[in-house]
PDB file with SEQRES, HELIX, SHEET and CRYST1 records, atoms N, CA, C and O in Angstrom:
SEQRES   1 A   83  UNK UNK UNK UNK UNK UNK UNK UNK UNK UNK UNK UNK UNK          
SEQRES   2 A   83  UNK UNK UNK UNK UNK UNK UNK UNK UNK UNK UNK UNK UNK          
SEQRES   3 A   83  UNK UNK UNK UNK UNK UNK UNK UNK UNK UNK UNK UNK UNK          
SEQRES   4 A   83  UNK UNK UNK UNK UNK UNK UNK UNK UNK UNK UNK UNK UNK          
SEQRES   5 A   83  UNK UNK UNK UNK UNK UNK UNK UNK UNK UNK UNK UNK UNK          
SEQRES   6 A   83  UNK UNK UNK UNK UNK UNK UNK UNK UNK UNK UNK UNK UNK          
SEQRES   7 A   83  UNK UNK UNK UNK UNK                                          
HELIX    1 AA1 UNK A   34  UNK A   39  1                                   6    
HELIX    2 AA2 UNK A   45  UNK A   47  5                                   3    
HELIX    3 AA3 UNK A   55  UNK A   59  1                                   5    
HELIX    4 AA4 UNK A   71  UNK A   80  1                                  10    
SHEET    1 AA1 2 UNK A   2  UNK A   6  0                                        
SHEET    2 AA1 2 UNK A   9  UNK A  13 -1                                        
SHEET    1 AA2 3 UNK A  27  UNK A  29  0                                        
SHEET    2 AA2 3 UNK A  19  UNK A  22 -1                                        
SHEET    3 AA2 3 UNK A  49  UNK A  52 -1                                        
CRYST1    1.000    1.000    1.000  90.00  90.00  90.00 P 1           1          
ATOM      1  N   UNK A   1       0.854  -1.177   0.000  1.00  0.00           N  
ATOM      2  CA  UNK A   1       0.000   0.000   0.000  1.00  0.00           C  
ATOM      3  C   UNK A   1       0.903   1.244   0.000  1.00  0.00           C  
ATOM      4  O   UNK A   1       1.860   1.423   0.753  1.00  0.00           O  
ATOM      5  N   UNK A   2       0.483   2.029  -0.900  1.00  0.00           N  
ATOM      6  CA  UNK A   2       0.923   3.286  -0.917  1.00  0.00           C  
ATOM      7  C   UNK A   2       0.117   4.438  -0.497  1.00  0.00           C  
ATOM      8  O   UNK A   2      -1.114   4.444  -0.481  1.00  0.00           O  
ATOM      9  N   UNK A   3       1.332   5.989   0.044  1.00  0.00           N  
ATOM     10  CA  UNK A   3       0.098   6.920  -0.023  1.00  0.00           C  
ATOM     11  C   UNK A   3       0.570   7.921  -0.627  1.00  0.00           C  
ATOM     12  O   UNK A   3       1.738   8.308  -0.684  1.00  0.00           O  
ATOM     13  N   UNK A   4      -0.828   8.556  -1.317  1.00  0.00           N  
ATOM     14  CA  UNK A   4      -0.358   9.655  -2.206  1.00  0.00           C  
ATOM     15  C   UNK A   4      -0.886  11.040  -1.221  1.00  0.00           C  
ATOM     16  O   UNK A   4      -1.473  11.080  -0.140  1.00  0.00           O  
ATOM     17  N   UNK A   5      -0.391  12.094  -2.121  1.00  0.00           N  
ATOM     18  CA  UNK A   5      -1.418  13.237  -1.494  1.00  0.00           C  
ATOM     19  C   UNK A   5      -2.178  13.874  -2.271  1.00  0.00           C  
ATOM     20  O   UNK A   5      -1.410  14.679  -2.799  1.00  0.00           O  
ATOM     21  N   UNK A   6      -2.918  13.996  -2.578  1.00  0.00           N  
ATOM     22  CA  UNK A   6      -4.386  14.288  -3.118  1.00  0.00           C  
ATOM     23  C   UNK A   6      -4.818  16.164  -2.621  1.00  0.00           C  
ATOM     24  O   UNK A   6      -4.398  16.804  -1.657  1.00  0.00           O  
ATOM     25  N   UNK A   7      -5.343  16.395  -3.219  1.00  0.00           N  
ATOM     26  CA  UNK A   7      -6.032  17.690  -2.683  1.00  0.00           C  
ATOM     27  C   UNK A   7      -6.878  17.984  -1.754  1.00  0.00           C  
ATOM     28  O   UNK A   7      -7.256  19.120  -1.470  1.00  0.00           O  
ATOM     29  N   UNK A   8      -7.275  16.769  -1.140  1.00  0.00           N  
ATOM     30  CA  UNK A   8      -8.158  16.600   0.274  1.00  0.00           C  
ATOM     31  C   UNK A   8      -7.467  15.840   1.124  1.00  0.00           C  
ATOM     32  O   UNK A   8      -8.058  15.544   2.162  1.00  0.00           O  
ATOM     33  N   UNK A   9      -5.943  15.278   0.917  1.00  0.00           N  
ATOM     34  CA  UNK A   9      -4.972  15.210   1.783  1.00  0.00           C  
ATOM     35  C   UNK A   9      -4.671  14.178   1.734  1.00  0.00           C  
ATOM     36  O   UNK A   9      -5.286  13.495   0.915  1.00  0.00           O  
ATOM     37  N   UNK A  10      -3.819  13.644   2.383  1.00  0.00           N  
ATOM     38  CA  UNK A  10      -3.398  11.737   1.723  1.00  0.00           C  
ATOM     39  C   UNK A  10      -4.079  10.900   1.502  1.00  0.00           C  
ATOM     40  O   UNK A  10      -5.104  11.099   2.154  1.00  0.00           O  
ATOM     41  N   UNK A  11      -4.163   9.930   0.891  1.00  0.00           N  
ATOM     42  CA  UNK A  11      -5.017   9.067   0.985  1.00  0.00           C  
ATOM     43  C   UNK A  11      -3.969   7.515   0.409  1.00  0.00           C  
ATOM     44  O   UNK A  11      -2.811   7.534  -0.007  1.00  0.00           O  
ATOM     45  N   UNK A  12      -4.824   6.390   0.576  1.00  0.00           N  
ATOM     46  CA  UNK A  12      -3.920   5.051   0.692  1.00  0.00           C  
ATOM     47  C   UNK A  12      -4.356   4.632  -0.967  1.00  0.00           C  
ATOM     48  O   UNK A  12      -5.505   4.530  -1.397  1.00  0.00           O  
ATOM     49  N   UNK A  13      -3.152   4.441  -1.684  1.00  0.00           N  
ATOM     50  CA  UNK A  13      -3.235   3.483  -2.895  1.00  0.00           C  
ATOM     51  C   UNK A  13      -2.415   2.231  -3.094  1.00  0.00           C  
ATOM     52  O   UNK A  13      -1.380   1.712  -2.675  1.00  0.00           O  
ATOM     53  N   UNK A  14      -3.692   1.942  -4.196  1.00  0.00           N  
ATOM     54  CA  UNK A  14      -2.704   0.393  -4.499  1.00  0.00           C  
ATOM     55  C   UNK A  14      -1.434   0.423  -5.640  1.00  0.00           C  
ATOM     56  O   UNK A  14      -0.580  -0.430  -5.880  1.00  0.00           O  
ATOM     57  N   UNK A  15      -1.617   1.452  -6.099  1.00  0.00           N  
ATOM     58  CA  UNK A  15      -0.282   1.766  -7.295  1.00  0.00           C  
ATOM     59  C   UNK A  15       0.894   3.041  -6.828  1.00  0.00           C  
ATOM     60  O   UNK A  15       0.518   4.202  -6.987  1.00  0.00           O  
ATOM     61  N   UNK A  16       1.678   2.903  -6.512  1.00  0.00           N  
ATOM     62  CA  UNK A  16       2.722   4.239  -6.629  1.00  0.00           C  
ATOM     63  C   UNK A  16       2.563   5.435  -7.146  1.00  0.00           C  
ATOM     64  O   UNK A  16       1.769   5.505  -8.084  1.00  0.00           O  
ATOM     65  N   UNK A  17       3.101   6.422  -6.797  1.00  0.00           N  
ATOM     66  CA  UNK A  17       2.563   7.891  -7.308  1.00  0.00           C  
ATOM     67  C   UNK A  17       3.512   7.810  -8.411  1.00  0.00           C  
ATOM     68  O   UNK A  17       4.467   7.057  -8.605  1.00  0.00           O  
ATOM     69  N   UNK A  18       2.982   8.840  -9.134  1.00  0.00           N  
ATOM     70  CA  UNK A  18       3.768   8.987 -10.534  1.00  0.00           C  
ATOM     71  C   UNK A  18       4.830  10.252 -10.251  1.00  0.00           C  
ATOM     72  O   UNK A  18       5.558  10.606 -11.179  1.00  0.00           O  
ATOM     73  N   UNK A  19       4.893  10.819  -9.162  1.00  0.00           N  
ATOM     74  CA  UNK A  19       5.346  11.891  -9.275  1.00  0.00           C  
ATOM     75  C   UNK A  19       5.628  12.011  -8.133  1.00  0.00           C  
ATOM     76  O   UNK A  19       4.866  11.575  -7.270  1.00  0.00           O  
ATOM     77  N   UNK A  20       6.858  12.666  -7.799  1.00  0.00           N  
ATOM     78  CA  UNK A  20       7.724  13.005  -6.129  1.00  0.00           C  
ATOM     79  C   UNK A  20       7.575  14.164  -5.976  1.00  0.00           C  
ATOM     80  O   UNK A  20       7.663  14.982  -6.891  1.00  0.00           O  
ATOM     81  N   UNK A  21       7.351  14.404  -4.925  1.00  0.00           N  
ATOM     82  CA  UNK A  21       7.213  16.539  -4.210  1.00  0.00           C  
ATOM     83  C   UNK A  21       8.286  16.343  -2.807  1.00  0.00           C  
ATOM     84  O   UNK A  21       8.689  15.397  -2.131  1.00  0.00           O  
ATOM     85  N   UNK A  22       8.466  17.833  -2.832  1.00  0.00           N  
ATOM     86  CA  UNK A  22       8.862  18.289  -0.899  1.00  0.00           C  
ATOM     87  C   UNK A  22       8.097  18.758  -0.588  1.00  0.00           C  
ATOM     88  O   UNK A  22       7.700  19.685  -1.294  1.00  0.00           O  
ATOM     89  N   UNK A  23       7.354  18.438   0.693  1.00  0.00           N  
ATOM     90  CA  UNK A  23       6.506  19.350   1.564  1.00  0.00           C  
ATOM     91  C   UNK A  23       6.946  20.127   1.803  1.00  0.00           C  
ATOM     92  O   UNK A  23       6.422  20.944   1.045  1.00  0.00           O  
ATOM     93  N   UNK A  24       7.775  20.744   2.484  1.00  0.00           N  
ATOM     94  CA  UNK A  24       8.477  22.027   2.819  1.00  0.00           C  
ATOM     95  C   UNK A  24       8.588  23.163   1.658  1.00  0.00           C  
ATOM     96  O   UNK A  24       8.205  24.324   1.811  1.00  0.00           O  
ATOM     97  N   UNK A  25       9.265  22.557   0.289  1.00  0.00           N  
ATOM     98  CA  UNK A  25       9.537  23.437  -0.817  1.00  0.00           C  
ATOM     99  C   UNK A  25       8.496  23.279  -1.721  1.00  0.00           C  
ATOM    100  O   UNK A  25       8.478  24.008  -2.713  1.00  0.00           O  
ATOM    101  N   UNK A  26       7.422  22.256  -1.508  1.00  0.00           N  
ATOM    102  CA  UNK A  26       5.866  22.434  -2.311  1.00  0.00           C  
ATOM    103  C   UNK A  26       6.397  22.799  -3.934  1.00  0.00           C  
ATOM    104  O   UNK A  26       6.111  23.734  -4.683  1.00  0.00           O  
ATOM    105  N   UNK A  27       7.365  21.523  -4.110  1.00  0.00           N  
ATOM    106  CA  UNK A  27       7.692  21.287  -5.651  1.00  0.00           C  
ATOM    107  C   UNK A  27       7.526  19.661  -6.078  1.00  0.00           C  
ATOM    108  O   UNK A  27       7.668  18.666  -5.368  1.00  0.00           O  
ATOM    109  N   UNK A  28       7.279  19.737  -7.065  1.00  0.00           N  
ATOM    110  CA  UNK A  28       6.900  18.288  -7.695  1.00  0.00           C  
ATOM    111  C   UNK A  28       7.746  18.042  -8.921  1.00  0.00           C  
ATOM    112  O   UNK A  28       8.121  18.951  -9.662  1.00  0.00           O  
ATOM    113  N   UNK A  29       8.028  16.765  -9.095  1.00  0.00           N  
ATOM    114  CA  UNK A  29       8.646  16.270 -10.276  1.00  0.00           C  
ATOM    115  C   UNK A  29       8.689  14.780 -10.641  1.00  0.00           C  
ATOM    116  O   UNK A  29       7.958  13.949 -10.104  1.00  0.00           O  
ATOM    117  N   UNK A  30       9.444  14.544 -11.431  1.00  0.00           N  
ATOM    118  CA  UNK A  30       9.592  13.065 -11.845  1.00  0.00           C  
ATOM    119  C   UNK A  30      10.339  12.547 -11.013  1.00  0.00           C  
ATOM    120  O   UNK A  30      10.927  13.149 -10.115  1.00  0.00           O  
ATOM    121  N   UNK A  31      10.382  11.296 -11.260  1.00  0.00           N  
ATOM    122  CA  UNK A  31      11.076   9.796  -9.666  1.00  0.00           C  
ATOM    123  C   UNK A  31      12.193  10.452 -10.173  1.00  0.00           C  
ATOM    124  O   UNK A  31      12.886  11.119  -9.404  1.00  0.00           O  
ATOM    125  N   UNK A  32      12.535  10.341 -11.619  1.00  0.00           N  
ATOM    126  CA  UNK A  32      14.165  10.261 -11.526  1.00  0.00           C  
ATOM    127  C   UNK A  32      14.641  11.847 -12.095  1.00  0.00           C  
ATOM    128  O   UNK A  32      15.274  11.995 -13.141  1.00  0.00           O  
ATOM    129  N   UNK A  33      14.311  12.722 -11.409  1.00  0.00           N  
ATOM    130  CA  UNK A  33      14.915  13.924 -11.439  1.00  0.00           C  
ATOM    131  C   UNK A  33      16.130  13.923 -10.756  1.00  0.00           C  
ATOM    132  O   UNK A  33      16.303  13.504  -9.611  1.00  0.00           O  
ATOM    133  N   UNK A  34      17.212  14.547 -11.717  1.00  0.00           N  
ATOM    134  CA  UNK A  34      18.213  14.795 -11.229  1.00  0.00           C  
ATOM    135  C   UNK A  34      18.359  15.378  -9.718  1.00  0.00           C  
ATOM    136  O   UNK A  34      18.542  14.693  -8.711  1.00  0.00           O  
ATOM    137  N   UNK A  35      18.230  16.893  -9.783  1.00  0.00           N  
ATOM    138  CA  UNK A  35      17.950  17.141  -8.412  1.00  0.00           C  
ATOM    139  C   UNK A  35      17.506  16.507  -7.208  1.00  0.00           C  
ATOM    140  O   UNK A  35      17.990  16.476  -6.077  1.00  0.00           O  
ATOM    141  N   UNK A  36      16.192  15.871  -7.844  1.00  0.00           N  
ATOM    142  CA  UNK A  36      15.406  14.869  -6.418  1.00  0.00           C  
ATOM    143  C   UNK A  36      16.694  13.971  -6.057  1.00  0.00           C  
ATOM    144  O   UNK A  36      16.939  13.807  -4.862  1.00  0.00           O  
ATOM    145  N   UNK A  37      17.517  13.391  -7.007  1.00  0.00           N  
ATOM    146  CA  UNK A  37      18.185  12.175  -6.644  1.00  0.00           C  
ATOM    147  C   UNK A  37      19.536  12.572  -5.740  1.00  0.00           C  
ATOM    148  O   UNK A  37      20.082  11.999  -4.797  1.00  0.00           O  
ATOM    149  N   UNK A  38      19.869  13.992  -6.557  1.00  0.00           N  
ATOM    150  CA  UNK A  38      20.912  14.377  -5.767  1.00  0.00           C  
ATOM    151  C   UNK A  38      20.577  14.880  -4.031  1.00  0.00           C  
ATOM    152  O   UNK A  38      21.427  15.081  -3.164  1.00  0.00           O  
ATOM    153  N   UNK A  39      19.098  14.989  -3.898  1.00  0.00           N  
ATOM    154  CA  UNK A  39      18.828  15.741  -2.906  1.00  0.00           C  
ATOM    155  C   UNK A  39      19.328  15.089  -0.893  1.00  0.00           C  
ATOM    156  O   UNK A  39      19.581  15.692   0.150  1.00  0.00           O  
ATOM    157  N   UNK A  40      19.225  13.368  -1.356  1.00  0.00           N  
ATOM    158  CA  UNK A  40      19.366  13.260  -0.363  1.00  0.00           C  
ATOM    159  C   UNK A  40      20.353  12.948   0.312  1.00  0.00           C  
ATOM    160  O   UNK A  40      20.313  12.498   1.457  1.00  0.00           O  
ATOM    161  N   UNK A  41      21.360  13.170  -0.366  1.00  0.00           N  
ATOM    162  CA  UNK A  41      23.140  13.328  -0.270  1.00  0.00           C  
ATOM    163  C   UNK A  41      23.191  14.321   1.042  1.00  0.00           C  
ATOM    164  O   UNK A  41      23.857  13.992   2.024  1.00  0.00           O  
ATOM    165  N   UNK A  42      22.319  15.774   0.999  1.00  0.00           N  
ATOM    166  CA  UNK A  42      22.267  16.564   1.451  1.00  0.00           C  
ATOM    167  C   UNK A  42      21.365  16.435   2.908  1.00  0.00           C  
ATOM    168  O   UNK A  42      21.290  17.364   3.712  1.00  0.00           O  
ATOM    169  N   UNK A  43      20.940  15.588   3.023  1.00  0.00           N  
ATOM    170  CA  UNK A  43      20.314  15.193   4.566  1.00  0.00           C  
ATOM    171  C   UNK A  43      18.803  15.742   4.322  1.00  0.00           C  
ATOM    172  O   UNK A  43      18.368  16.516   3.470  1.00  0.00           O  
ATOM    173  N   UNK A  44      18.145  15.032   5.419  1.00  0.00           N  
ATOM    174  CA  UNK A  44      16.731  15.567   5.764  1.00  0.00           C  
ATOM    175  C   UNK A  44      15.422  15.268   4.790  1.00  0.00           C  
ATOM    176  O   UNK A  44      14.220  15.258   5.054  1.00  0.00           O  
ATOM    177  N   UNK A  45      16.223  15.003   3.419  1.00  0.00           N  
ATOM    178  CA  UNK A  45      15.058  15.219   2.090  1.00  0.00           C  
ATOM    179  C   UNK A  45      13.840  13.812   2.371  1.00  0.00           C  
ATOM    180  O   UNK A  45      12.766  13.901   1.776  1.00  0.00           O  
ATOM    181  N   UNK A  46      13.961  13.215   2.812  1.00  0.00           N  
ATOM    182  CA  UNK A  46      13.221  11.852   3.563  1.00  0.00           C  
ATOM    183  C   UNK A  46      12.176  12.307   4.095  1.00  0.00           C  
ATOM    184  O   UNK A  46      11.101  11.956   3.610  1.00  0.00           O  
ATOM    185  N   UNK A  47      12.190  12.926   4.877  1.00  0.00           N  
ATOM    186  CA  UNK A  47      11.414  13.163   6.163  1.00  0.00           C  
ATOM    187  C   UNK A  47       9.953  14.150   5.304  1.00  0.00           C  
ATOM    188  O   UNK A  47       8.868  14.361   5.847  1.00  0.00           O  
ATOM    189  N   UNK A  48      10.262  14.512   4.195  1.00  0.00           N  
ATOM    190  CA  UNK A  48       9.814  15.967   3.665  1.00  0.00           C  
ATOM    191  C   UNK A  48       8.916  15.019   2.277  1.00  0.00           C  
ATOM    192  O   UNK A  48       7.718  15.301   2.289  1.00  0.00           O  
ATOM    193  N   UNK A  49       9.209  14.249   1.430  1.00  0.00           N  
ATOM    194  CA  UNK A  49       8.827  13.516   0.299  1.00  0.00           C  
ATOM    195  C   UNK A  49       7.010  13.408   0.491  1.00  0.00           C  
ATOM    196  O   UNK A  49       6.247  13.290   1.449  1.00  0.00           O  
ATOM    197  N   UNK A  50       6.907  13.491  -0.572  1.00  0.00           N  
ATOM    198  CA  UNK A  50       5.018  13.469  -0.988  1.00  0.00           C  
ATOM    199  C   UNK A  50       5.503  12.897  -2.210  1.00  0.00           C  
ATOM    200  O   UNK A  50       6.567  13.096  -2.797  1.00  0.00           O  
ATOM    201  N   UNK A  51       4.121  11.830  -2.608  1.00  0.00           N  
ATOM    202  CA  UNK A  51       4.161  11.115  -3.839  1.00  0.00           C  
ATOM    203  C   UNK A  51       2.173  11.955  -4.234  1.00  0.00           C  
ATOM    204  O   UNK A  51       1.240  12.378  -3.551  1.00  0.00           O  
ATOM    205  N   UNK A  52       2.428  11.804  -5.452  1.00  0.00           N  
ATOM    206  CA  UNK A  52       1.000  12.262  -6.258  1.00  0.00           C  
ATOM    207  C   UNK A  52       1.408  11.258  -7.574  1.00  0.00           C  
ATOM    208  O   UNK A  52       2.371  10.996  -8.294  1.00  0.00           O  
ATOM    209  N   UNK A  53      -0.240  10.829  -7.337  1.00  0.00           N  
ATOM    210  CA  UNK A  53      -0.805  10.082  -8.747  1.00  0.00           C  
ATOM    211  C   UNK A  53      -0.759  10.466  -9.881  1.00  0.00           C  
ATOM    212  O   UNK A  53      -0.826   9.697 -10.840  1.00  0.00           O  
ATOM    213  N   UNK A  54      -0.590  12.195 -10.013  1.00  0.00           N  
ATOM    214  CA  UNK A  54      -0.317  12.963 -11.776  1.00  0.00           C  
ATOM    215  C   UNK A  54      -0.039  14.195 -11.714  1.00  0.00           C  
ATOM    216  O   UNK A  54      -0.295  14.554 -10.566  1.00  0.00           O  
ATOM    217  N   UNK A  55       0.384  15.129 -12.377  1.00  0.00           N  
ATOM    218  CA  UNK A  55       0.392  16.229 -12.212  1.00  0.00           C  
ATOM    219  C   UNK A  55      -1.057  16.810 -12.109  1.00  0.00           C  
ATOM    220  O   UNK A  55      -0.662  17.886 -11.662  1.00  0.00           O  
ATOM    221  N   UNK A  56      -2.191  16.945 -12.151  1.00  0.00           N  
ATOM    222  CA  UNK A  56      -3.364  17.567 -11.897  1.00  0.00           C  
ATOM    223  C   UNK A  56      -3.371  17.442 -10.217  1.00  0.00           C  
ATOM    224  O   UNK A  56      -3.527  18.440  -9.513  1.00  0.00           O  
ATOM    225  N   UNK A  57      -3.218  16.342  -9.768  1.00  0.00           N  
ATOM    226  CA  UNK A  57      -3.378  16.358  -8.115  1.00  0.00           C  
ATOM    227  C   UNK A  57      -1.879  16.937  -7.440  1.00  0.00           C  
ATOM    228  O   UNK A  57      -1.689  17.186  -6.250  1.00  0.00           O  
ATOM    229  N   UNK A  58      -1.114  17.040  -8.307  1.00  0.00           N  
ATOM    230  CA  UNK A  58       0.152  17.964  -7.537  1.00  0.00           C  
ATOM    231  C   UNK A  58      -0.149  19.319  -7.533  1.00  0.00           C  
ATOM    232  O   UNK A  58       0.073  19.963  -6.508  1.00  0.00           O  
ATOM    233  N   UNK A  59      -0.743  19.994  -8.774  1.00  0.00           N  
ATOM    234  CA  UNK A  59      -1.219  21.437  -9.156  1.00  0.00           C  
ATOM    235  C   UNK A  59      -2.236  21.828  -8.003  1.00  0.00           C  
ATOM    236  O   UNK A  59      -2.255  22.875  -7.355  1.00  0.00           O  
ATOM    237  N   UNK A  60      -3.214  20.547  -7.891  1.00  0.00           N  
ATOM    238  CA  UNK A  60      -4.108  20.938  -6.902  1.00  0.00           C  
ATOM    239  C   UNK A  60      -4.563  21.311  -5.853  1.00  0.00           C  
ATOM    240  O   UNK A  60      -5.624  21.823  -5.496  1.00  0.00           O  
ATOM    241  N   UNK A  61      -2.805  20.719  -4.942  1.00  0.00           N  
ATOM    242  CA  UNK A  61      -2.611  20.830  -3.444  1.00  0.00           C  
ATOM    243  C   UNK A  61      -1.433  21.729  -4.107  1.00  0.00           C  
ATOM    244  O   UNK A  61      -0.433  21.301  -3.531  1.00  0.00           O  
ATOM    245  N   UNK A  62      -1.147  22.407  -4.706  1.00  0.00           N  
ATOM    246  CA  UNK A  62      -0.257  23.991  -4.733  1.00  0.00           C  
ATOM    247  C   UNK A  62       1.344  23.639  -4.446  1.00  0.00           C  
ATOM    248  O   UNK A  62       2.160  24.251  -3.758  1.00  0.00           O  
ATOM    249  N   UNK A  63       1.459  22.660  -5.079  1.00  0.00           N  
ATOM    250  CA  UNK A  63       2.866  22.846  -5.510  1.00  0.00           C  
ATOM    251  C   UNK A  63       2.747  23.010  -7.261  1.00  0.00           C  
ATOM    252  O   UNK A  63       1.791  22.935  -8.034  1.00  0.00           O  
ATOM    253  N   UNK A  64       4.295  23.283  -7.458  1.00  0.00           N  
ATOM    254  CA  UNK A  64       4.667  23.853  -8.611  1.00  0.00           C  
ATOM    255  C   UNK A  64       5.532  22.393  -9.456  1.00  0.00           C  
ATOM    256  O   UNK A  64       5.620  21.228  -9.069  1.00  0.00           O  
ATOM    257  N   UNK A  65       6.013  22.980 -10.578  1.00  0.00           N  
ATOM    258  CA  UNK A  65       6.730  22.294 -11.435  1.00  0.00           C  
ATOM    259  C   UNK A  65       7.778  22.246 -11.116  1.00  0.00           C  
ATOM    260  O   UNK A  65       7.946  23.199 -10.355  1.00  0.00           O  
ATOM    261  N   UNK A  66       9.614  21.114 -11.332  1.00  0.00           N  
ATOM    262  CA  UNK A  66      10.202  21.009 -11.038  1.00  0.00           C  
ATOM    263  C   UNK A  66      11.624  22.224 -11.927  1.00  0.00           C  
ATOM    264  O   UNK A  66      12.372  21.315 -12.289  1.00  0.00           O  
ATOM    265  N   UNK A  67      11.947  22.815 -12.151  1.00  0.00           N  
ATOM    266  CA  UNK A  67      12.629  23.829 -12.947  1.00  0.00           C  
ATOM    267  C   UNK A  67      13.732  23.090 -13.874  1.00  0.00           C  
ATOM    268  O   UNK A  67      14.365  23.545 -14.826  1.00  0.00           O  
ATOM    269  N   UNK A  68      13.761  21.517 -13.157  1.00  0.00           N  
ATOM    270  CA  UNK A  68      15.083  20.924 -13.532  1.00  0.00           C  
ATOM    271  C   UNK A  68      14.281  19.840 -14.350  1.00  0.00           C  
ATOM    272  O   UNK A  68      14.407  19.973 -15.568  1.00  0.00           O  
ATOM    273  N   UNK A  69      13.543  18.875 -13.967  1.00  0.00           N  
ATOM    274  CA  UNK A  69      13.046  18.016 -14.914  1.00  0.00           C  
ATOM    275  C   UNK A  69      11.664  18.040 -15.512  1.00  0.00           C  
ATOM    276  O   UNK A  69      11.200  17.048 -16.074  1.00  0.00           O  
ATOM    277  N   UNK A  70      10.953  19.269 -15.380  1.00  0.00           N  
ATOM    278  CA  UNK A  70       9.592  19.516 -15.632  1.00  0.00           C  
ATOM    279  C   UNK A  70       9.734  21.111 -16.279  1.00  0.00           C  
ATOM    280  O   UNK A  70       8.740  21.835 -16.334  1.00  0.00           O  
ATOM    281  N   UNK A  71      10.719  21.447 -16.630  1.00  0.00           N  
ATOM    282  CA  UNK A  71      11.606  22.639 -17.722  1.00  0.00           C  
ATOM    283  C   UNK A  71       9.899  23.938 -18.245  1.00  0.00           C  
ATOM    284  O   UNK A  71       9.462  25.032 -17.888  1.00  0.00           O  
ATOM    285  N   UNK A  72       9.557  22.896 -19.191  1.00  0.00           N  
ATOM    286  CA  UNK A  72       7.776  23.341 -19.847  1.00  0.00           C  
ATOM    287  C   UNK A  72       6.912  23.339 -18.963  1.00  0.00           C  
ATOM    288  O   UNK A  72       6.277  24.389 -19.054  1.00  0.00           O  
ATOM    289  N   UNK A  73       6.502  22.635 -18.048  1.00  0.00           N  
ATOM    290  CA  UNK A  73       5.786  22.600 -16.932  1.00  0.00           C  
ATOM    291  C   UNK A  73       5.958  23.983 -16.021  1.00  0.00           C  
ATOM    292  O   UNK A  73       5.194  24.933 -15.851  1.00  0.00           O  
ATOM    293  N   UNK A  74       7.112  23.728 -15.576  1.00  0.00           N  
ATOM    294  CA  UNK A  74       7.760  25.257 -14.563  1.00  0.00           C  
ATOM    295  C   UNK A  74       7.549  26.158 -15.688  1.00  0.00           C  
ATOM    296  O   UNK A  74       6.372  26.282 -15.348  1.00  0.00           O  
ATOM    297  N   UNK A  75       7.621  26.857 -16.662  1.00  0.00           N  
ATOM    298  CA  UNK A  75       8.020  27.833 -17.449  1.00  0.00           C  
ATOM    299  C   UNK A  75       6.565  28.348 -17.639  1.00  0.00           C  
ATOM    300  O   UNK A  75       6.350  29.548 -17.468  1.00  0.00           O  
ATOM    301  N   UNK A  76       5.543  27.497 -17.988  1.00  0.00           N  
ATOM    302  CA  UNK A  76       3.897  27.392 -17.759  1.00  0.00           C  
ATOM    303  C   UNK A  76       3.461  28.202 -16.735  1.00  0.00           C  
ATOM    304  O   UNK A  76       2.823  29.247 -16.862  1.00  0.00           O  
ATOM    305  N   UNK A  77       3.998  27.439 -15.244  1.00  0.00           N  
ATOM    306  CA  UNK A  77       3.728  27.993 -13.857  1.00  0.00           C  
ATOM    307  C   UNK A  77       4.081  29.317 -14.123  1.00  0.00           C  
ATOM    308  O   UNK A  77       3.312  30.277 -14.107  1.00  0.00           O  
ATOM    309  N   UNK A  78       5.802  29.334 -14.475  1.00  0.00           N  
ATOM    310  CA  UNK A  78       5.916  31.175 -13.641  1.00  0.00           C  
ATOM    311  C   UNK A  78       5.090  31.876 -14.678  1.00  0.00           C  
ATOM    312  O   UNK A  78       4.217  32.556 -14.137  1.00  0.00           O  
ATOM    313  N   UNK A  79       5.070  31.940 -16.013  1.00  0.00           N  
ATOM    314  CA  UNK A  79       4.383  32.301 -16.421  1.00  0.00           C  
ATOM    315  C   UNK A  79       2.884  33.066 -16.031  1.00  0.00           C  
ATOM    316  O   UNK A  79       2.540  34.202 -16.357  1.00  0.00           O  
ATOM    317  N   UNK A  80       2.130  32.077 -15.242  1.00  0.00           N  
ATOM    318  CA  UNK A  80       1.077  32.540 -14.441  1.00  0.00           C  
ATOM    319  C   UNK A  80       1.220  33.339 -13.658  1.00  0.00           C  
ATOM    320  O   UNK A  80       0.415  34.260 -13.520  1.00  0.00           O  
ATOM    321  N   UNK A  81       2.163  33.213 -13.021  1.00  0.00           N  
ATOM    322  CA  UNK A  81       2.498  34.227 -11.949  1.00  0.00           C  
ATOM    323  C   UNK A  81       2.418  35.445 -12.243  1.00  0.00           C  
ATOM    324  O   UNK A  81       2.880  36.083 -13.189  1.00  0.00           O  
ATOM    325  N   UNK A  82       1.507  35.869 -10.959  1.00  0.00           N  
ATOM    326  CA  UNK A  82       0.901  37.151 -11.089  1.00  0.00           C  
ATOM    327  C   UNK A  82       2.522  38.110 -10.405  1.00  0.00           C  
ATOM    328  O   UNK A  82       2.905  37.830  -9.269  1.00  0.00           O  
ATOM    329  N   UNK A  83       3.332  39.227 -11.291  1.00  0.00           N  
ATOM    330  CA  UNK A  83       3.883  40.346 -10.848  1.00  0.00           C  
ATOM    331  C   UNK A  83       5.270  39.346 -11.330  1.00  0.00           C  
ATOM    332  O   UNK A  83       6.416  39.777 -11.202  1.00  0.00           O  
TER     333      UNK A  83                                                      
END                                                                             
């Protein structure tokens, strides 16, 4: 059993999320993003990890695109950004 986080807050699945986030830095990306992989060299990145089922349920609970492996995705986001 897995759990993802959803926009009404974790919930338990039977398949793996498609997609890795930090709670703290409320960014999302692919399993094998560079960055993500390098991240936990650097301590702590464990404790912080969220999995989501697709990008629509990562967008939904307000994280963003990854700048490093989601390039079009992030560029989309700031884009929106208001100022």
């Amino acid at each position: 059993m897995y759990t993802l986080l959803g926009p009404h807050g974790p919930y338990p699945s039977d398949t793996p999320g498609a997609l890795g986030g930090h709670r703290r830095l409320r960014i999302y990306g692919r399993l094998d993003c560079p960055a993500a992989l390098r991240a936990p060299a650097r301590g702590g990145y464990a404790a912080h990890r969220v999995f989501f089922a697709d990008e629509a349920a990562a967008l939904a609970t307000g994280y963003r695109p990854c700048a490093v492996c989601s390039r079009p995705a992030y560029r989309a986001w700031r884009a929106r950004r208001p100022g």
